[in-house]
C-alpha positions in Angstrom: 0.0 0.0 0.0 1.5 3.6 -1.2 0.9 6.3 2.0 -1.3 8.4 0.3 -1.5 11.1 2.8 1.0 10.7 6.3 -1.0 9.9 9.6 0.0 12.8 11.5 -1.2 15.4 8.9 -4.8 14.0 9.3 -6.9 16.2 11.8 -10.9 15.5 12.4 -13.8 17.2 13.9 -12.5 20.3 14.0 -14.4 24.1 14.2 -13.5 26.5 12.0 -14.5 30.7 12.8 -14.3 31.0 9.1 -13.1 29.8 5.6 -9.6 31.2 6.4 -9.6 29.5 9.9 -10.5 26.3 8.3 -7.7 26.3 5.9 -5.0 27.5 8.8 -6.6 24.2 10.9 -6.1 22.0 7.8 -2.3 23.3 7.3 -1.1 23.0 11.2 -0.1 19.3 10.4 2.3 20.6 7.5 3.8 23.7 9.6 4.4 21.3 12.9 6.2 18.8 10.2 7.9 21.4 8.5 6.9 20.8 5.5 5.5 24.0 5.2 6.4 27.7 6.4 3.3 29.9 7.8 4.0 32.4 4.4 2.4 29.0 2.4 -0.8 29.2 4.4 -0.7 33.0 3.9 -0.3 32.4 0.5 -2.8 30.2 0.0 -5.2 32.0 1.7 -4.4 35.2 -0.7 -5.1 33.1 -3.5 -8.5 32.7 -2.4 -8.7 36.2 -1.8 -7.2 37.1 -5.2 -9.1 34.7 -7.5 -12.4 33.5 -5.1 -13.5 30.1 -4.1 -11.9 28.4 -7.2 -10.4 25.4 -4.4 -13.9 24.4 -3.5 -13.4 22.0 -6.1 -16.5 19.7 -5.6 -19.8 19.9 -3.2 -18.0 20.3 0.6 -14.4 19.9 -0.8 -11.8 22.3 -0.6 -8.4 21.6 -2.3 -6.1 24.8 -0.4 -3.2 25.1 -2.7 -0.7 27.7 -4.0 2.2 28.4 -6.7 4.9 26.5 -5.5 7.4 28.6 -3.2 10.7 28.8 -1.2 7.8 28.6 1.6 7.7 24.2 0.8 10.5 22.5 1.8 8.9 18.8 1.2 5.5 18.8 -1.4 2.6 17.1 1.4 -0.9 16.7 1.7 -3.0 17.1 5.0 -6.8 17.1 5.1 -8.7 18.6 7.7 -12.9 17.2 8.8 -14.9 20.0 10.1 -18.0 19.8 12.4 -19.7 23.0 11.5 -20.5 24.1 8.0 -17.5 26.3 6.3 -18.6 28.7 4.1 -16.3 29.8 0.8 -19.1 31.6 -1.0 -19.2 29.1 -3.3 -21.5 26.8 -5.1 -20.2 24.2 -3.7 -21.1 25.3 -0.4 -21.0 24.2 2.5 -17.4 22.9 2.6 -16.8 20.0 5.3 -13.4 18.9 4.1 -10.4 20.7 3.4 -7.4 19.2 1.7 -4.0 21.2 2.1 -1.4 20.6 -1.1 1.4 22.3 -0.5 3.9 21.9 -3.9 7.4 22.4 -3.6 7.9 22.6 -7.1 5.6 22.2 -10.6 5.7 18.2 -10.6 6.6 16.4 -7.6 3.7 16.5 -5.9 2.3 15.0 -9.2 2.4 11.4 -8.6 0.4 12.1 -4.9 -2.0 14.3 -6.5 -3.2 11.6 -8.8 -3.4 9.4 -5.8 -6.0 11.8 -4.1 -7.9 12.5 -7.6 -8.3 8.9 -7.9 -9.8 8.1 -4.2 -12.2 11.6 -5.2 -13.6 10.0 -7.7 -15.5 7.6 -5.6 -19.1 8.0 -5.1 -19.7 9.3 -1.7 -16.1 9.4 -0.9 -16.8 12.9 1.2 -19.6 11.6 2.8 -17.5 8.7 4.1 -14.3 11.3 4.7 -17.1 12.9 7.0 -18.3 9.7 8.6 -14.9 9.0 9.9 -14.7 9.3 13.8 -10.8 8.9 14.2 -7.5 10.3 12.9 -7.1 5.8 11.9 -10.5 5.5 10.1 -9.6 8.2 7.6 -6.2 6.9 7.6 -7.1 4.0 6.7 -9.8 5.4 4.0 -7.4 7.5 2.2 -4.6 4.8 2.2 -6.4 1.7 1.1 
């Protein structure tokens, strides 16, 4: 089995105060593993800013991401369940999941990202990220 996504960048049940919050929550895993410094999450937070909800890529799935930076030191994922409704002002709204890709450079995070587009394509994968009651469930969801 490939590790899709690491078990300590997995967080779940979480509150968010608002979209921002929610994608700083989803991030914290990559910061406290270095994998990431705080101007990624800045700048993936700008891009939302800058361009609008594009990252709410499907019905209660957000995708945070930005152009790759001096601000990556490894390319990771982390993903982030929330409790409460988050709210992107999107039509995809309400968002319950939020995905951190942080990309070190244009491709390696390439062969991971396919990884996650393929487990995404399932039919009612969100509802089952969303159903998971431990960091290990959606470990184990993610990585199978």
């Amino acid at each position: 089995m490939e590790e899709v996504i690491h078990f300590h960048h997995i967080l779940i049940n979480q509150h968010a105060d608002s979209w921002e919050d929610a994608i700083r929550q989803a991030a914290a895993p990559l910061i406290k593993s270095e994998a990431i410094k705080e101007a990624y999450v800045d700048s993936m937070i700008n891009s939302v800013k800058t361009l609008g909800p594009y990252i709410v890529i499907m019905p209660h799935f957000a995708l945070a991401h930005a152009a790759p930076s001096d601000a990556v030191k490894r390319s990771e994922i982390s993903i982030a369940t929330f409790v409460e409704d988050v709210i992107f002002h999107s039509d995809n709204d309400p968002v319950k999941v939020v995905m951190c890709l942080a990309c070190k450079d244009k491709t390696s995070h390439m062969k991971q990202l396919s990884l996650i587009a393929e487990k995404l394509m399932k039919e009612e994968i969100i509802e089952q990220i969303c159903a998971c009651q431990s960091v290990q469930a959606l470990y184990e969801l993610l990585n199978q």
